[in-house]
C-alpha positions as CSV (number, residue, x, y, z in Angstrom):
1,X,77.4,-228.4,74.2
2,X,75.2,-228.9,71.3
3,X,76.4,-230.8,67.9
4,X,78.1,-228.9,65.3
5,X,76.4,-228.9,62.0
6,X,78.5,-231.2,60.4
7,X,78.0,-233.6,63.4
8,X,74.5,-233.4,62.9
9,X,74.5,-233.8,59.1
10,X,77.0,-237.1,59.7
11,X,74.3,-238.3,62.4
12,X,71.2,-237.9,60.1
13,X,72.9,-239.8,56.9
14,X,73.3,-242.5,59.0
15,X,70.1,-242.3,60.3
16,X,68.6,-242.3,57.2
17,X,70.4,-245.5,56.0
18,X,69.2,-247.2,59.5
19,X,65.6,-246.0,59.2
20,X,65.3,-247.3,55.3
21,X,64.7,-250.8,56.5
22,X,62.5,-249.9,59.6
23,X,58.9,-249.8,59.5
24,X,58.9,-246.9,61.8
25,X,61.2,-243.9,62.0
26,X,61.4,-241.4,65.0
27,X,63.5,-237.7,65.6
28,X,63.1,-236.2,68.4
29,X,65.2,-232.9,68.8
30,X,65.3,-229.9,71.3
31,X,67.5,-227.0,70.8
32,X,67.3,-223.4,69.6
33,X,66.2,-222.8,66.3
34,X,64.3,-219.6,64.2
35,X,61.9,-219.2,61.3
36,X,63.2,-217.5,58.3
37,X,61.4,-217.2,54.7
38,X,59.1,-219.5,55.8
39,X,61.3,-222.7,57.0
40,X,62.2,-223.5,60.4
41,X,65.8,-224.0,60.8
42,X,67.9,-225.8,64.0
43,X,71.0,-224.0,65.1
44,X,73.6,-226.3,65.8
45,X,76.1,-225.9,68.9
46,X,78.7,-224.1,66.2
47,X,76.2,-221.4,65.1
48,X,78.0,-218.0,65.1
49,X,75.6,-216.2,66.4
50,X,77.3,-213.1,65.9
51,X,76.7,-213.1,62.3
52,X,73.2,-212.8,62.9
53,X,70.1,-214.4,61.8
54,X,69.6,-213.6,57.8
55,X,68.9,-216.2,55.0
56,X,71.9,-216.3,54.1
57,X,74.0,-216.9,57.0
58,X,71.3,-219.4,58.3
59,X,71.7,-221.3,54.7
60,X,75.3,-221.8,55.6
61,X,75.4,-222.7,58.8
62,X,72.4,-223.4,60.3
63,X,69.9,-226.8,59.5
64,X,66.7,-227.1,58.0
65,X,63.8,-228.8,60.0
66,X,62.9,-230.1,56.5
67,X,66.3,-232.0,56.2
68,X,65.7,-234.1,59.8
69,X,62.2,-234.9,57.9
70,X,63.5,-235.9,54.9
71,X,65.9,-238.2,56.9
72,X,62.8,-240.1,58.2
73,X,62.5,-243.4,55.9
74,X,60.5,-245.2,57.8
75,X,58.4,-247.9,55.4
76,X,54.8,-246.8,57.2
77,X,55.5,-244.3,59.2
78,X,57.8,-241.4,60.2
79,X,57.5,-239.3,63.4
80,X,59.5,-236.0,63.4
């Protein structure tokens, strides 16, 4: 089964704290995810699907691709 959300969010603040001191930072991710309002956003293994796929619902449960990039710190570069 896929992360929850908040296993994922605990995962990438570590990451980011790791990756600060690297030169080079790598995510690689695979999973189910959708495009709303213009941001791609992962849906983690607690998603309710039920609930649908609207902004708001995918604010609150689902992850933003932009939050795995920001996670990145790599001194030179950052792969995501």
């Amino acid at each position: 089964m896929a992360p929850s959300r908040r296993a994922l969010l605990a995962a990438l603040r570590a990451f980011a704290a790791r990756s600060a001191g690297c030169d080079t930072a790598a995510i690689y991710s695979t999973g189910h995810g959708v495009e709303a309002d213009g941001r791609t956003y992962l849906l983690p293994g607690d998603y309710p699907f039920e609930q649908g796929y609207g902004l708001p619902v995918l604010l609150r449960h689902a992850l933003p691709v932009d939050r795995l990039v920001a996670s990145a710190r790599g001194r030179q570069l950052n792969l995501v």
